[in-house]
Backbone as numpy.savetxt, mean C-alpha at the origin, in Angstrom:
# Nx Ny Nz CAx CAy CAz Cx Cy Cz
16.54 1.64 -4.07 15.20 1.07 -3.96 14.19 2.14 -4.39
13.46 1.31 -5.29 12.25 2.83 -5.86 11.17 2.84 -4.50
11.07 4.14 -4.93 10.05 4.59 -3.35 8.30 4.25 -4.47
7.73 3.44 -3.51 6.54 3.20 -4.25 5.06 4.24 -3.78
4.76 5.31 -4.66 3.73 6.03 -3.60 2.32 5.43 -3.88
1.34 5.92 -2.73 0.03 5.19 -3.40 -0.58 5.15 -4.57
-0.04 6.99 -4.92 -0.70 7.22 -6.59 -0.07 6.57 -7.46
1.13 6.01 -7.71 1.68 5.39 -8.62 1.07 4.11 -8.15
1.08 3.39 -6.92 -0.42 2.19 -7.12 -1.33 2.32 -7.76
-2.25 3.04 -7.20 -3.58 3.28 -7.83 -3.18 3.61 -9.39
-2.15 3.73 -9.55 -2.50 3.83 -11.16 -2.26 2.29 -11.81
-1.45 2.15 -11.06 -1.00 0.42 -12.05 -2.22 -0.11 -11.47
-3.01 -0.41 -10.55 -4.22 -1.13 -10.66 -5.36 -0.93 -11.43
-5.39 0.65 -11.83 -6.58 1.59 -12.79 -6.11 0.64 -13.91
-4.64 0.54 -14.49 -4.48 -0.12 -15.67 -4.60 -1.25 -15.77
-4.28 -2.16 -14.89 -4.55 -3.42 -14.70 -5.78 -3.99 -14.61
-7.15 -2.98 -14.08 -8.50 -3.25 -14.13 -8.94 -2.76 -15.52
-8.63 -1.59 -16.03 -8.91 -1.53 -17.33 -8.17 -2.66 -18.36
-7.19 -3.40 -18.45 -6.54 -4.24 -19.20 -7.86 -5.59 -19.10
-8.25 -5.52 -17.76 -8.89 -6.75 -17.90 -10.26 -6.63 -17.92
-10.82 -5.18 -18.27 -12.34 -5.04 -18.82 -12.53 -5.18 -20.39
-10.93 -4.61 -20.84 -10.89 -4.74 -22.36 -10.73 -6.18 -22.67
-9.74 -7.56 -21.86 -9.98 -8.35 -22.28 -11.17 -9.13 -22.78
-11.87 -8.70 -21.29 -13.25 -8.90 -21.05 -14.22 -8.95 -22.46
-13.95 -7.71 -22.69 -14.89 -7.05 -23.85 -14.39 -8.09 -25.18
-13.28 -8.42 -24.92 -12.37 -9.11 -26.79 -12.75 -10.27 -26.43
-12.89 -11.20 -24.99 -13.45 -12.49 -24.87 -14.67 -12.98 -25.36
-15.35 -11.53 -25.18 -16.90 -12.23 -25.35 -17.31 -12.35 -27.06
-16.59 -12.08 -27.76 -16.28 -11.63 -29.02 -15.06 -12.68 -29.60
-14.92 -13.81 -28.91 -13.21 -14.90 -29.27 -13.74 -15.35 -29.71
-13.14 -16.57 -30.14 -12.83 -17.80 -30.63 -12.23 -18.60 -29.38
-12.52 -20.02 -29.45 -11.70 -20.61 -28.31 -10.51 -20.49 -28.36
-9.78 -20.24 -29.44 -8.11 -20.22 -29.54 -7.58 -19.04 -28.84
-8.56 -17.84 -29.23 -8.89 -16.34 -29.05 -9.01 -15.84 -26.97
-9.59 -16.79 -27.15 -10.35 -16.71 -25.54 -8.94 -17.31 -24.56
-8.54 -18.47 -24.79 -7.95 -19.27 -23.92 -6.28 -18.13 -23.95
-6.21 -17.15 -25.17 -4.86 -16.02 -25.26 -5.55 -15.07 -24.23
-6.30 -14.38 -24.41 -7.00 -13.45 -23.95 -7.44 -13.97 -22.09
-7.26 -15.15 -21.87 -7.73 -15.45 -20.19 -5.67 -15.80 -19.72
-4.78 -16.39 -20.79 -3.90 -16.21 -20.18 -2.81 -14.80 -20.29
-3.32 -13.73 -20.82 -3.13 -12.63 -20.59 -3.85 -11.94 -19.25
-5.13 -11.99 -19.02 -5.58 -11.60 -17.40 -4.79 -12.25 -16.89
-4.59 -13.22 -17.21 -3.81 -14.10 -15.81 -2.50 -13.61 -15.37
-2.00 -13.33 -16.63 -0.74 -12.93 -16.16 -0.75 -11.35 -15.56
-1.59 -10.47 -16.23 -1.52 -8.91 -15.63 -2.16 -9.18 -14.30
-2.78 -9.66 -13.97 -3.49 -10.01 -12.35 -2.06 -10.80 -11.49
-1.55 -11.20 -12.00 -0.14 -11.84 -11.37 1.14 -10.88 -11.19
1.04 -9.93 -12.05 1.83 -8.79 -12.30 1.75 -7.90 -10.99
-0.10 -7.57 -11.03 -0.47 -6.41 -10.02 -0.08 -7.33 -8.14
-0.18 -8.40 -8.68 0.39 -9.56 -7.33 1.33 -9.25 -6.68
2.18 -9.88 -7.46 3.91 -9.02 -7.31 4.00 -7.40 -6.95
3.46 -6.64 -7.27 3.36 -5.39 -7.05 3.07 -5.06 -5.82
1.70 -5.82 -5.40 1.38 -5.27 -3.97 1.87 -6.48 -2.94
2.80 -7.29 -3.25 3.17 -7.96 -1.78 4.83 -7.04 -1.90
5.27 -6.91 -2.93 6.17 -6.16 -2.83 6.35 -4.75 -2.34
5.38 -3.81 -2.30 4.38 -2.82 -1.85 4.61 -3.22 -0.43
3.57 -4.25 -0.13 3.38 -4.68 1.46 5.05 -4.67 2.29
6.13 -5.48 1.30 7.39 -5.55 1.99 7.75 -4.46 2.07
7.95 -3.46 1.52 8.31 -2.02 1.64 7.80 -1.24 2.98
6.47 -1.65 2.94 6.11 -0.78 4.22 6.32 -1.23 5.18
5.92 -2.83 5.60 6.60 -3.38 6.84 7.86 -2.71 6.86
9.43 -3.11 6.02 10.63 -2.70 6.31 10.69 -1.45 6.70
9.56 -0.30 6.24 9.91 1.18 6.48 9.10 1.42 8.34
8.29 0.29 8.13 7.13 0.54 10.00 8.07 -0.06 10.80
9.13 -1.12 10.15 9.77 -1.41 11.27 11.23 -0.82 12.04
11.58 0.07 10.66 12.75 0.89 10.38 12.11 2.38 11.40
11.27 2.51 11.29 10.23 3.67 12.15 10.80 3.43 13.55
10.16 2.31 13.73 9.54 1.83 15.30 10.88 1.30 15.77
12.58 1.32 15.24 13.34 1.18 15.71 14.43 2.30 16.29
13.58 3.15 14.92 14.20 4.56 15.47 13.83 5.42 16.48
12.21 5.06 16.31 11.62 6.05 17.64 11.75 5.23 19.19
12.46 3.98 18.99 12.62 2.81 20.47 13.80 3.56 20.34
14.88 3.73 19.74 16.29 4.24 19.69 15.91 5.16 20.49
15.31 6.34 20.09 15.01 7.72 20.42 14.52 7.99 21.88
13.25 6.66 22.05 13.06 7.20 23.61 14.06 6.80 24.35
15.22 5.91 24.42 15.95 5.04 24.88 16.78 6.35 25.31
17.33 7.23 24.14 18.34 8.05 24.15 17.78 9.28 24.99
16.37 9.56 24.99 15.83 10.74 25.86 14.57 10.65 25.87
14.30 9.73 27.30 13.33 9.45 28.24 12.75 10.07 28.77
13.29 11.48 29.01 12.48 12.54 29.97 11.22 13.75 28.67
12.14 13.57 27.18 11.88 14.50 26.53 10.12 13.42 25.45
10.74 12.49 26.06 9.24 11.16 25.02 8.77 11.45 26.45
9.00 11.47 27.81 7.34 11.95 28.49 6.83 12.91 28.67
7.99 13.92 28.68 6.97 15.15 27.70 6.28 15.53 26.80
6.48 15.00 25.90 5.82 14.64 24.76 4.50 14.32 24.61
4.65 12.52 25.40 3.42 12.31 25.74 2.27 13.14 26.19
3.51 13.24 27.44 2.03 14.22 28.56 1.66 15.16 27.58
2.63 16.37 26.82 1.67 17.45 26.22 0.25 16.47 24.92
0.79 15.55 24.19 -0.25 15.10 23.40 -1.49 14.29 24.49
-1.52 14.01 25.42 -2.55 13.28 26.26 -3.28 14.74 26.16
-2.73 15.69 26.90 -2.99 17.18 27.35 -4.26 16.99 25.74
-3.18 17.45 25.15 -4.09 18.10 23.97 -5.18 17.34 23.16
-5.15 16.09 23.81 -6.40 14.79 23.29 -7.53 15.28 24.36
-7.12 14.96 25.89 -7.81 15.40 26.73 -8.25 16.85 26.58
-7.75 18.18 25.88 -8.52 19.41 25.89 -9.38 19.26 24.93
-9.19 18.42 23.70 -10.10 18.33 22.33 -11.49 17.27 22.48
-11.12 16.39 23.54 -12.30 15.96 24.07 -13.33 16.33 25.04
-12.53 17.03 25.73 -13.36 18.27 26.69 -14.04 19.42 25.81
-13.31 19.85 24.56 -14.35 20.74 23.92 -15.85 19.90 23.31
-15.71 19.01 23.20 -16.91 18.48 23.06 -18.23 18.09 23.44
């Protein structure tokens, strides 16, 4: 499974918004034959970047839920060492709000 990072998002959307400023620009400049190629080309790169980010979206659910089964695993397996834990991060929320 390809690991999808944000920068490799943000780039296919940079291209995908530039693809469809240039259409933009060749539409206003068509022919109806011209225009109606040029709107089902947006259509389709806007359908492209679609697929991309619900597929995107499935990735991260599967990886938040793959998370949150390991760290339920984890306190399950050592209960005393997740309330230590806790307590020191409460600790250190509670000292960083007291410096304030």
């Amino acid at each position: 499974m390809e690991r999808v990072t944000k920068e490799h998002l943000m780039a296919d959307i940079n291209v995908v918004l530039a693809d469809a400023e240039e259409l933009l620009k060749q539409a206003a400049q068509a022919s109806s034959e011209q225009a109606a190629e040029l709107r089902r080309r947006a259509q389709s790169a806007i359908a492209n970047a679609k697929v991309k980010l619900v597929d995107m979206e499935h990735r991260v659910v599967d990886g938040t839920k793959h998370a949150a089964r390991a760290t339920d695993h984890w306190v399950h397996e050592h209960p005393w060492k997740a309330v230590g834990v806790a307590a020191a991060v409460g600790v250190l929320i509670g000292l960083l709000i007291n410096r304030r």
